[in-house]
LOFISE-449539 format. One record per residue (C-alpha): x, y, z; residue in three letters. Coordinates in pm, whole numbers, padded with zeros to 5 digits. Example, Ala and Ser with C-alpha at 12.3 -4.5 7.8 and 13.67 -1.06 7.14 Angstrom:
2
xx  yy  zz  rest
01230  -00450  00780  ALA
01367  -00106  00714  SER
This chain:
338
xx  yy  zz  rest
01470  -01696  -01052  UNK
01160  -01511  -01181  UNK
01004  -01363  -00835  UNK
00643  -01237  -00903  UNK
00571  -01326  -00497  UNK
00519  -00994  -00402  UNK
00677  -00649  -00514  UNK
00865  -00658  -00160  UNK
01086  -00901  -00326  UNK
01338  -00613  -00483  UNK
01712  -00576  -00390  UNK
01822  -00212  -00397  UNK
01993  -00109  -00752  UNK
02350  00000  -00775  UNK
02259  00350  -00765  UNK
02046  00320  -00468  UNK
02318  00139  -00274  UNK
02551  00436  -00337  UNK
02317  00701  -00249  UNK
02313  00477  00108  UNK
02619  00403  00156  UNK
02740  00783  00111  UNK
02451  00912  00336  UNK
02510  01124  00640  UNK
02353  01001  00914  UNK
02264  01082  01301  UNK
02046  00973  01594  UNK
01746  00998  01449  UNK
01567  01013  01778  UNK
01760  01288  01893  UNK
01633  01437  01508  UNK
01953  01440  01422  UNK
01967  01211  01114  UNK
01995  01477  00821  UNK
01908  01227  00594  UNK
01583  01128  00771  UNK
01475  01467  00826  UNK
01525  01522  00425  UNK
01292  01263  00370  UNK
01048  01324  00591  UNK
01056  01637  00449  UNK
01096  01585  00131  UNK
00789  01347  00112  UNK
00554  01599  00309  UNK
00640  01877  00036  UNK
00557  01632  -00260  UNK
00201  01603  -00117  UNK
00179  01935  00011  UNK
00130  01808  00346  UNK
00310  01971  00709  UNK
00491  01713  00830  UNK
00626  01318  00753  UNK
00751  01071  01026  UNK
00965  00819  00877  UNK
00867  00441  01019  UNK
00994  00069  00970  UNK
00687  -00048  00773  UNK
00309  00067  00598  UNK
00186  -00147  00874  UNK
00356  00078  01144  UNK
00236  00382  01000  UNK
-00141  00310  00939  UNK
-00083  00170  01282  UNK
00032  00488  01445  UNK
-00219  00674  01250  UNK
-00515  00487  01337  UNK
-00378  00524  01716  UNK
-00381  00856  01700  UNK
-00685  00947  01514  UNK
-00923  00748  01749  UNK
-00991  00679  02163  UNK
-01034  00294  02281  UNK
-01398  00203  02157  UNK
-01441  00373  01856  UNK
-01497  00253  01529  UNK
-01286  00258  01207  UNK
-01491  00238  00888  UNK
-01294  00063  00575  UNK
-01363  -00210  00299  UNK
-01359  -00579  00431  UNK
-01028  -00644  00201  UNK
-00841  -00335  00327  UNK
-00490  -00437  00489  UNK
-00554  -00300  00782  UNK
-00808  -00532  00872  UNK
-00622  -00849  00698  UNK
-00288  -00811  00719  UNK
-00187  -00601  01017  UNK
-00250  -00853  01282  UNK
-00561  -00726  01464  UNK
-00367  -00393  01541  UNK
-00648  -00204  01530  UNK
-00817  -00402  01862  UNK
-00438  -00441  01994  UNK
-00275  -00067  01962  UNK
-00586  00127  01956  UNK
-00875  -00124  02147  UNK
-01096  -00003  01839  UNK
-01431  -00197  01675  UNK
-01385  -00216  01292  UNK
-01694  -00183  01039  UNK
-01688  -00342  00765  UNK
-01787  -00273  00372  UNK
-01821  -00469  00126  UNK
-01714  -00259  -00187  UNK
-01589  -00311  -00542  UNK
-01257  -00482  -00565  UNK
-01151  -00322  -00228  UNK
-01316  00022  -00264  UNK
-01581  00169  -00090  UNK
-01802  00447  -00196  UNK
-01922  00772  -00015  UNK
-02269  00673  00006  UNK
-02189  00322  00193  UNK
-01993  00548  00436  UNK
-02274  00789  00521  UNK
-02472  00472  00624  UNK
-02214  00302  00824  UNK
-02172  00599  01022  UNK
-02321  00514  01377  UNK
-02554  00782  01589  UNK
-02311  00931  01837  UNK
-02580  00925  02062  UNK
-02661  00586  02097  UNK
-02477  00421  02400  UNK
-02498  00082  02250  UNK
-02249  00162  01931  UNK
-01920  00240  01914  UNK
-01858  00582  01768  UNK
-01765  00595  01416  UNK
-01422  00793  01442  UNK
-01235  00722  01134  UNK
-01252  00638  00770  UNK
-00946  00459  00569  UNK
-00912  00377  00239  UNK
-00652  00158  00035  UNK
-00545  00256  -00279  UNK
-00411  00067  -00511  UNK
-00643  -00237  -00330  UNK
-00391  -00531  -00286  UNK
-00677  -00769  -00281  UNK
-00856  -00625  -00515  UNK
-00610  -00695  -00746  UNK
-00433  -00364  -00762  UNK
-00749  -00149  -00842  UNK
-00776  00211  -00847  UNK
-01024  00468  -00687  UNK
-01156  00731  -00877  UNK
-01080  01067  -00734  UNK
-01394  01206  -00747  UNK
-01514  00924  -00521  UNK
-01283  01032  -00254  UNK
-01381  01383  -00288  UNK
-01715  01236  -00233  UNK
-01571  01039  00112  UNK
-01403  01333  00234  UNK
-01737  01571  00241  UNK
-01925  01269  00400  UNK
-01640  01270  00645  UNK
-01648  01641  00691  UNK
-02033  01670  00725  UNK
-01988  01396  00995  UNK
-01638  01526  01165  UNK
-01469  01167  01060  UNK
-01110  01174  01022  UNK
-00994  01060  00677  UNK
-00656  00834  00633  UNK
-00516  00666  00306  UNK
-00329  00367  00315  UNK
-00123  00408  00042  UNK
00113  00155  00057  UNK
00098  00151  -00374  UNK
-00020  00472  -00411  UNK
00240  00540  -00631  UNK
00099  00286  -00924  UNK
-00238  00465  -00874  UNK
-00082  00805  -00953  UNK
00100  00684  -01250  UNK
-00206  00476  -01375  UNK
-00431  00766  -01351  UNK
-00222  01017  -01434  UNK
-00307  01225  -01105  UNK
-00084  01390  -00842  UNK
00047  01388  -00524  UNK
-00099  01739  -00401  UNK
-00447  01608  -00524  UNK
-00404  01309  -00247  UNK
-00237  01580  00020  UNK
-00569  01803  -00031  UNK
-00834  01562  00077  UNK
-00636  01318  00299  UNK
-00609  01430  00668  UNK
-00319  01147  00678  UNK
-00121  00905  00408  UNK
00073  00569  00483  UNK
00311  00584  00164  UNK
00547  00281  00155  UNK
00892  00309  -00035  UNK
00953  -00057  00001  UNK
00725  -00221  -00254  UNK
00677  -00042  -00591  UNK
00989  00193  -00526  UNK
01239  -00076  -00434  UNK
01385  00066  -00091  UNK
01449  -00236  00179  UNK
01314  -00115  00450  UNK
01051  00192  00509  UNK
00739  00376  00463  UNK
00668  00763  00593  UNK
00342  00862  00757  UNK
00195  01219  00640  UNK
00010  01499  00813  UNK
-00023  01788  01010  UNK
00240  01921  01227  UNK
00076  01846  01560  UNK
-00031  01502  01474  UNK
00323  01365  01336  UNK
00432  01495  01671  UNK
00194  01271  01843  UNK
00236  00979  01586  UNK
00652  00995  01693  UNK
00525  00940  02054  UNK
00360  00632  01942  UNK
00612  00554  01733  UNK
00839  00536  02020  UNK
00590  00338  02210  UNK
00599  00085  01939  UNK
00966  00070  01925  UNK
01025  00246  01624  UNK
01322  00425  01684  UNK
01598  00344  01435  UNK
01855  00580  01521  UNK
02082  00579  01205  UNK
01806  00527  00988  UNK
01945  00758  00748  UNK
02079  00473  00547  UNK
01759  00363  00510  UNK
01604  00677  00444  UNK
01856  00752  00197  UNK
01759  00490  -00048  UNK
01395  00612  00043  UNK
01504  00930  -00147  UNK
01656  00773  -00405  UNK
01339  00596  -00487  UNK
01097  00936  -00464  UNK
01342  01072  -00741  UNK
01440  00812  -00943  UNK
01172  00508  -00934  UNK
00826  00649  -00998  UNK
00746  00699  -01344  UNK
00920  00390  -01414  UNK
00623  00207  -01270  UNK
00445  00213  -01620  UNK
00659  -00075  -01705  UNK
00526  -00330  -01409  UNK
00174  -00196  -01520  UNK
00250  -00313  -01844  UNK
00406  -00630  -01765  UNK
00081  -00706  -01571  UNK
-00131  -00637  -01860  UNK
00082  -00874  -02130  UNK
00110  -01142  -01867  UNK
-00301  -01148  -01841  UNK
-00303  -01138  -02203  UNK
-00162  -01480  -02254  UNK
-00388  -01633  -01915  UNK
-00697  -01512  -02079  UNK
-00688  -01711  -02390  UNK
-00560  -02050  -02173  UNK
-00894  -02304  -02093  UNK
-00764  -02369  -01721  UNK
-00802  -01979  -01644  UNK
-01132  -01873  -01531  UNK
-01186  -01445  -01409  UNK
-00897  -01273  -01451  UNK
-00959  -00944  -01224  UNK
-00882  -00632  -01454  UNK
-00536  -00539  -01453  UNK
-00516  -00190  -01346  UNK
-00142  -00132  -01199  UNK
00097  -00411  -01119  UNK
-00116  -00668  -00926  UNK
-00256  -00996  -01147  UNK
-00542  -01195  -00977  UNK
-00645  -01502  -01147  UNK
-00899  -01799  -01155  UNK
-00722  -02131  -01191  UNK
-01005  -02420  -01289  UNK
-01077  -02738  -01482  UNK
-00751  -02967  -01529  UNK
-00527  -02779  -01333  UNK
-00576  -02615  -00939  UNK
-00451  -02293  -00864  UNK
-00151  -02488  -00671  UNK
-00086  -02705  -00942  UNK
-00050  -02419  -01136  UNK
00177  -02269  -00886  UNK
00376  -02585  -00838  UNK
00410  -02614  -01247  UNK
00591  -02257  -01271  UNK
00813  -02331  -00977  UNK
00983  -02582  -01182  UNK
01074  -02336  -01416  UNK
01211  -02133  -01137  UNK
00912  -01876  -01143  UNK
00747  -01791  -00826  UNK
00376  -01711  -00746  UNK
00133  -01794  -00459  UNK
-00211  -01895  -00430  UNK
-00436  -01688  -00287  UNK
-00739  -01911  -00236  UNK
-00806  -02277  -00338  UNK
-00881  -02149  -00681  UNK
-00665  -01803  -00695  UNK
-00366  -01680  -00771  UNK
-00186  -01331  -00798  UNK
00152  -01225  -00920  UNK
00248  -00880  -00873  UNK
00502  -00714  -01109  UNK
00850  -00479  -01001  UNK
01154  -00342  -01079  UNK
01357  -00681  -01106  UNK
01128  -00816  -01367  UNK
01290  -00717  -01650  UNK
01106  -00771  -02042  UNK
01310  -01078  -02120  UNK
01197  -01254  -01775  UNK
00840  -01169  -01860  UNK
00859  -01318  -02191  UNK
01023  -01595  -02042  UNK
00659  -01602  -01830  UNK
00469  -01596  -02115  UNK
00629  -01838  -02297  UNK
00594  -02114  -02012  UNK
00256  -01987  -01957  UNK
00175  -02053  -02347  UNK
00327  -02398  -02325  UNK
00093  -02508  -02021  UNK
């Protein structure tokens, strides 16, 4: 099987599973996991950032973070195809009873100067007040696309001038770093808070860590605990987490690449319409004329490779660890034969 579903998909390799199988391990809510606390810490250090709370999921930290960055009946400010707004199940009206506003940007990214206009007069009773700005980068829907830094410099001083609070949702962060060749203390310098996840680009099961300031994670493990999220001996888990931080991240150059020879055989195929530029690991495609984008779907699955549509006429595959070279030949070659 050839799994290009998602880059969730990965099983942990042989040297991850020893690094968790030999982990020590505690009651994390007690802070007594070693292994956990490493992380946390170990993360926070890479983006030169105080403090990292360890959670199940990126959905559970940009939750936690949105929590406890606003008040009931503010407003969050982010693109229209940001996951927090698509794919986190209205938790920004459930956990934190806020109003969203949203942009319609390139590919999933916003710029600074459509922030500074969606920013609502604190002083008018009839809006919500703008509290909070999040980004996503790499943009899932936007097919994996990259910000450029200097247009989050340019966000953060609209923020500042405008006392917004600033969170990334980095859940592929990683492929953005390694794409544009930038660094982690860049992102810990003009972020007041950053989602990373472990388990998608990375390869860990389970996990993502939330970054910040001292006196924030301290609040963000209260709501943490409100939301359930205390694993006790998650140091299994968090174990495989550090596995991934120092073994799996320059590696990602080879799912960019992947991505990039895939959409080199779509574009020359007459049932392929806009292919979204390939950027990191994340291949967005037009299916039209003798074939739909399910048909297409349906005619890989018989040769045991495994997309999904996105729309009617849209399709993405996203590239990992466990595709190797030979299975994306393999792709190609069925691809070239359609």
């Amino acid at each position: 099987m050839i799994d290009f579903r998602s880059d969730t998909v990965t099983r942990p390799s042989a040297g991850m599973l020893e690094a968790m199988m030999s982990a020590k391990v505690g009651d994390d809510v007690f802070g007594e996991d070693t292994t956990v606390n490493r992380l946390e810490s170990m993360a926070a250090d890479m983006f030169g950032m105080e403090a990292g709370l360890f959670c199940a999921s990126g959905t559970m930290t940009n939750q936690i973070a949105i929590k406890v960055h606003t008040q009931p009946g503010d407003e969050v400010i982010c693109d229209f195809l940001s996951h927090i707004y698509q794919y986190e199940g209205g938790g920004i009206a459930v956990n934190s009873g806020c109003s969203v506003r949203l942009l319609n940007g390139d590919r999933g990214r916003i710029t600074a100067e459509q922030v500074k206009f969606a920013i609502n007069n604190a002083e008018d009773v009839h809006k919500p007040i703008s509290k909070l700005v999040s980004l996503e980068n790499t943009a899932n829907r936007g097919g994996g696309s990259c910000y450029d830094f200097e247009e989050i410099r340019s966000i953060r001083k609209v923020c500042d001038e405008n006392r917004l609070a600033f969170h990334l949702d980095g859940a592929r962060l990683f492929n953005a770093l390694v794409a544009k060749n930038e660094t982690t203390k860049q992102y810990g310098e003009v972020f007041d808070t950053i989602s990373i996840c472990l388990s998608k680009g990375l390869g860990i099961p389970v996990g993502s860590v939330l970054l910040g300031p001292k006196d924030f994670i301290k609040k963000a493990r209260r709501v943490r605990k409100v939301l359930g999220g205390g694993m006790r001996q998650a140091g299994f888990l968090a174990a495989a987490g550090i596995y991934a931080l120092e073994n799996n991240i320059q590696r990602l150059e080879q799912d960019h690449l992947h991505a990039k020879q895939i959409a080199e055989v779509l574009q020359h195929k007459d049932f392929i319409g806009e292919i979204l530029p390939v950027e990191t690991n994340i291949l967005i495609f037009e299916v039209k004329g003798k074939l739909t984008a399910q048909q297409f779907v349906e005619k890989m699955k018989e040769h045991d490779v495994h997309m999904f549509t996105l729309s009617p006429t849209h399709v993405r595959i996203v590239t990992h660890l466990d595709i190797s070279p030979e299975m994306t030949e393999r792709t190609i070659q069925i691809i070239d034969q359609l």
